[in-house]
C-alpha positions in Angstrom: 111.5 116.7 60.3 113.4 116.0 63.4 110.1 114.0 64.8 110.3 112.1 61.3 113.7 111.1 62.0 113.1 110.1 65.6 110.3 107.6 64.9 112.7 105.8 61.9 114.9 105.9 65.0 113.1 104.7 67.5 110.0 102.2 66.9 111.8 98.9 66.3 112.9 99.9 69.9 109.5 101.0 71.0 108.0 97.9 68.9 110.4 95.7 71.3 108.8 96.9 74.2 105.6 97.2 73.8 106.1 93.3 73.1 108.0 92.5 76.1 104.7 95.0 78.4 102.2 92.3 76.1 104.2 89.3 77.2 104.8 90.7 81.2 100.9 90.9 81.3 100.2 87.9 79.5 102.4 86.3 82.1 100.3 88.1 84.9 97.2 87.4 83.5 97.9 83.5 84.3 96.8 84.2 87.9 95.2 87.9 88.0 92.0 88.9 86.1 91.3 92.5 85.7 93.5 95.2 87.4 94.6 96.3 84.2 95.5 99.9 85.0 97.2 98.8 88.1 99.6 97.0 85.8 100.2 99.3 83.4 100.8 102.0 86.1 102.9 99.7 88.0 105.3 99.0 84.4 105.4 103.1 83.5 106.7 103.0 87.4 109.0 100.2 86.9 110.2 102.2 83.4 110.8 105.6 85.4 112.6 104.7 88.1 110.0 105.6 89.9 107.9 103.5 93.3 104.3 103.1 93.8 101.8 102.8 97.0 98.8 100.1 96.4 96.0 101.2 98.0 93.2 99.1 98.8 90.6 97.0 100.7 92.2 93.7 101.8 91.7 90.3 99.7 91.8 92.4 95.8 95.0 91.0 95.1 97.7 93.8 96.4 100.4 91.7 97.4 99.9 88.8 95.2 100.3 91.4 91.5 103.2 93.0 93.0 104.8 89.2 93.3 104.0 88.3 90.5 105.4 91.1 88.5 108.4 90.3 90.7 108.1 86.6 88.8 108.3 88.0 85.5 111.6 90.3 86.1 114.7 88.2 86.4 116.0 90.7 89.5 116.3 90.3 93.2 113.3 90.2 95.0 112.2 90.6 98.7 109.3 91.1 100.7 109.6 93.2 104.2 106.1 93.0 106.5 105.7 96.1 108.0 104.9 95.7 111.7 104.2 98.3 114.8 107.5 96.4 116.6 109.7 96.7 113.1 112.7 98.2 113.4 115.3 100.8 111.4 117.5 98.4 110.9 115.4 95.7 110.5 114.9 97.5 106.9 118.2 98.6 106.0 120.6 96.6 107.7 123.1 97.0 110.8 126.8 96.9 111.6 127.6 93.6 113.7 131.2 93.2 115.3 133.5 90.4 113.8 135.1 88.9 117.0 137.3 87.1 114.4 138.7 90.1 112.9 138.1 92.9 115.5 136.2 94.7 113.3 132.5 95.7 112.6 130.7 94.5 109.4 127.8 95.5 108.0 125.1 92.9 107.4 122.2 94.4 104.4 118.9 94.3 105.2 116.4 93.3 103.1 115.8 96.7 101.3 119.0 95.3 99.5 117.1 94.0 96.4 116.2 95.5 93.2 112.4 95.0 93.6 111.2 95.2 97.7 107.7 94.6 98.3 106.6 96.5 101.5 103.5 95.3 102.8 101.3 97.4 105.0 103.9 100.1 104.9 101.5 101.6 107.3 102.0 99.5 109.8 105.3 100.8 111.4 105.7 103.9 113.3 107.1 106.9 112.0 110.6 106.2 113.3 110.9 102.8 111.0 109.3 104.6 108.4 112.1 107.3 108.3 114.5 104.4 107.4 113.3 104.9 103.7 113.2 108.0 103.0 116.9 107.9 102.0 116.7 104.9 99.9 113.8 105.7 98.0 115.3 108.7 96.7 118.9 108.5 96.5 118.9 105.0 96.1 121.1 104.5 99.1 121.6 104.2 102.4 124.6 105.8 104.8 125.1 103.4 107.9 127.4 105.0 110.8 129.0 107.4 108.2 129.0 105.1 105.2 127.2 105.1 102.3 126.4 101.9 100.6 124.7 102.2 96.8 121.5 100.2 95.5 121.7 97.9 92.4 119.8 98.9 89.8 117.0 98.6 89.1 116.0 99.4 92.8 112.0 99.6 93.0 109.7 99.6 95.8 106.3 98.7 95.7 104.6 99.2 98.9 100.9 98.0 100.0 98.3 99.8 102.6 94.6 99.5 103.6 92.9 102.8 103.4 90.1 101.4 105.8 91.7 100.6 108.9 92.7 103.3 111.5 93.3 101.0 114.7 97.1 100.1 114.8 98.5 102.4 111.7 100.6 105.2 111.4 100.0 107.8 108.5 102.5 108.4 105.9 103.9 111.8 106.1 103.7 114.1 103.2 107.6 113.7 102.4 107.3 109.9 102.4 104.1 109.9 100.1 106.3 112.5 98.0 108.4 109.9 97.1 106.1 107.8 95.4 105.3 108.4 91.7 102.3 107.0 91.8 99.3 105.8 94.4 97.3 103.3 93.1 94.1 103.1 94.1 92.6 99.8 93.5 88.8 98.9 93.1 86.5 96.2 93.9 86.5 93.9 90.8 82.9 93.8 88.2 80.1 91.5 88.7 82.0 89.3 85.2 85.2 89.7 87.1 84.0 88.4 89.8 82.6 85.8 88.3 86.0 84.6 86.1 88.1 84.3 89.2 85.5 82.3 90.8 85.9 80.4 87.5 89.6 80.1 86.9 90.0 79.1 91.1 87.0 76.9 91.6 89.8 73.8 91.4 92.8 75.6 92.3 92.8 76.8 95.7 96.1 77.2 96.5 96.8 78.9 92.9 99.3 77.0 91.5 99.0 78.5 88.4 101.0 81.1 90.2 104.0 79.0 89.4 103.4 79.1 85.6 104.3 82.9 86.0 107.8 82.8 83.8 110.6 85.6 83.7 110.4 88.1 80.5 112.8 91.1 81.4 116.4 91.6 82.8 117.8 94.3 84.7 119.5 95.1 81.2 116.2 95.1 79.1 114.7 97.3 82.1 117.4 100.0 81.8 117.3 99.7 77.6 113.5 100.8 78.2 114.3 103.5 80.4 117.0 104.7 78.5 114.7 105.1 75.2 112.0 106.3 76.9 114.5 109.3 77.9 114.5 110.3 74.5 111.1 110.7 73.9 110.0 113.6 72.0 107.8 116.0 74.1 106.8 119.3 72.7 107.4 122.9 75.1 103.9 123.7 75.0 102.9 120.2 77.1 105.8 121.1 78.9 104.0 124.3 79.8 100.7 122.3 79.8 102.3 120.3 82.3 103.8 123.8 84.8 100.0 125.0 84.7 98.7 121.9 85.9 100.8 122.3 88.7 101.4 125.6 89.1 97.3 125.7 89.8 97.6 123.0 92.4 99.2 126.0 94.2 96.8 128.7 93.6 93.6 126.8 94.1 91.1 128.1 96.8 90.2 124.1 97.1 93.5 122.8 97.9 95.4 123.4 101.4 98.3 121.7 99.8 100.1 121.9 96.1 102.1 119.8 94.3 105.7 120.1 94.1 108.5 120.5 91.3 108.6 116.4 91.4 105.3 116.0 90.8 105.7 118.2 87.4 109.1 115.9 86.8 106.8 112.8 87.3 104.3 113.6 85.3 106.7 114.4 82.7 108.9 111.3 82.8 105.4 108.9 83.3 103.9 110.4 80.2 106.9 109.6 78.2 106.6 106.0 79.1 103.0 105.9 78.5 103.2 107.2 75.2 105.8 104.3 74.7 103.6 101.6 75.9 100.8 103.3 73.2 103.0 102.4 70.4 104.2 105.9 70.2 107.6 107.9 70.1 105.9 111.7 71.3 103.6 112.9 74.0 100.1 113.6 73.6 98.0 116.1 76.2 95.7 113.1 76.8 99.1 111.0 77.9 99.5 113.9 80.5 95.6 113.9 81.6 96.1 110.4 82.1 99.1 110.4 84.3 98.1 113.3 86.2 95.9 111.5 88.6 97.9 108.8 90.2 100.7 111.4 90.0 98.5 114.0 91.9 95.9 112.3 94.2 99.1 111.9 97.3 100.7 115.1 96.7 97.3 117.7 97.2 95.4 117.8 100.0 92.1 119.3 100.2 91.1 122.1 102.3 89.0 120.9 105.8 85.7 122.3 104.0 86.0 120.7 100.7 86.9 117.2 103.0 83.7 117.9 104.8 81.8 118.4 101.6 83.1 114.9 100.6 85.5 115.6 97.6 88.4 113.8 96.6 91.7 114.6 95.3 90.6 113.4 91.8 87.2 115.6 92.1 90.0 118.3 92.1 92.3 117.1 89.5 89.4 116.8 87.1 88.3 120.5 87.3 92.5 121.5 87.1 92.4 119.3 83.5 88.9 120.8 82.7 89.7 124.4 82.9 93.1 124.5 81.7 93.5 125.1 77.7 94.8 122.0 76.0 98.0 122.8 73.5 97.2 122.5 69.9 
């Protein structure tokens, strides 16, 4: 009965967005072919209050999705380059004295926005890389003893090339923590292929890029958050949900588990996938869906299983496979 009650509730709400998801992709579409599941992961993000890492050979459209979603929310936006010579305080800000008034003042960096692209966040040392550990999970940043708050909605989106070794710095385990999701993105099809060849053949500096138009506002973003809160989810997924992890942590494959957030993140992600499905309750195949972008930072595999050539999601599959689904 109380389910009953909360779809009457609820799907004029869920019908709104699942119009406004239709109209940001439509928007996207304009430019980007294929990528679908990068865009819906990078919206149930975006819904969650969570950030994702973009993963992915150079030249399959990383950077240019992520501004483009930027084009269809009417927030701030900016873009930081990761280099090996950036700075701290090139990311977050730094305190500059006033001659005028004798005093210091604090000038914001550019992860003062609500939406910060980050590209080739692997590109900075470990120092520079520090700088956001703060901000991407307390939404703030304390500058010689003072605190300064984001605006919300604060999301980071951050780029890397898995290929490249020569000039990078790997993100430590905390860092990639703080991520909700990695992305990893895939060479498009052969009919792919062919379509962008298609839609660019006489548009090579794609200005259909500037067609992209606004769809959500920081208030419309926090309305969707707020319903997907309220959710219904049942306490047998929720349990579903613990021995997924819990066997992250007792697996003779894995050198490393997931933590508590990863069980939090697959909770909250589900939610908002269920939402984007048309729906106001979790299903198990929600959760089996969210688990592996959720999952393939947070474990890592034992040196043998490495040398054997697994993958994180080799791992995750067997986890889903053996564990009983709630009826």
């Amino acid at each position: 009965m109380e389910e009953t009650n909360l779809t009457s509730k609820n799907q004029e709400s869920i019908n709104r967005i699942n119009a406004a998801v239709m109209q940001v992709k439509t928007e996207i579409r304009k430019v980007i072919v294929g990528q679908d599941q990068m865009i819906d992961q990078m919206l149930v993000a975006l819904f969650t209050n969570g950030h994702v890492l973009l993963e992915g050979v150079p030249g399959i459209a990383k950077t240019l999705t992520a501004k483009l979603l930027a084009k269809t929310l009417s927030v701030g936006f900016s873009r930081i380059q990761f280099t090996p010579d950036l700075m701290p305080t090139d990311v977050t800000g730094t305190s500059v004295f006033n001659m005028k008034t004798s005093d210091f003042t604090f000038n914001k960096g550019p992860i003062f926005s609500n939406l910060v692209l980050i590209d080739e966040i692997n590109r900075s040392p470990a120092k520079t890389q520090a700088a956001l550990f703060e901000v991407m999970e307390e939404r703030q940043v304390t500058i010689d003893g003072v605190t300064y708050k984001m605006d919300a909605p604060f999301f980071i989106m951050a780029t890397q090339n898995p290929i490249e070794q020569e000039g990078t710095y790997k993100l430590p385990e905390a860092q990639l923590d703080r991520f909700v999701f990695r992305i990893k993105l895939h060479y498009p099809t052969l009919e792919q292929e062919t379509e962008i060849l298609n839609k660019f053949k006489n548009d090579f500096s794609i200005a259909t890029a500037q067609d992209v138009n606004p769809v959500l506002g920081a208030n419309d973003i926090k309305e969707c958050r707020d319903i997907i809160e309220k959710i219904h989810i049942k306490d047998e997924l929720l349990k579903y949900i613990a021995e997924i992890i819990n066997n992250t942590r007792n697996n003779g494959d894995l050198f490393l588990g997931a933590s508590p957030r990863a069980s939090l993140a697959i909770m909250r992600t589900s939610k908002a996938l269920a939402v984007m499905s048309g729906r106001d309750f979790v299903t198990p195949d929600d959760i089996k869906q969210m688990a592996y972008p959720v999952l393939n930072h947070r474990i890592i595999l034992t040196p043998e299983r490495e040398m054997e050539g697994l993958h994180p999601e080799d791992i995750i599959k067997e986890i889903i496979e053996k564990i009983e689904v709630p009826r």
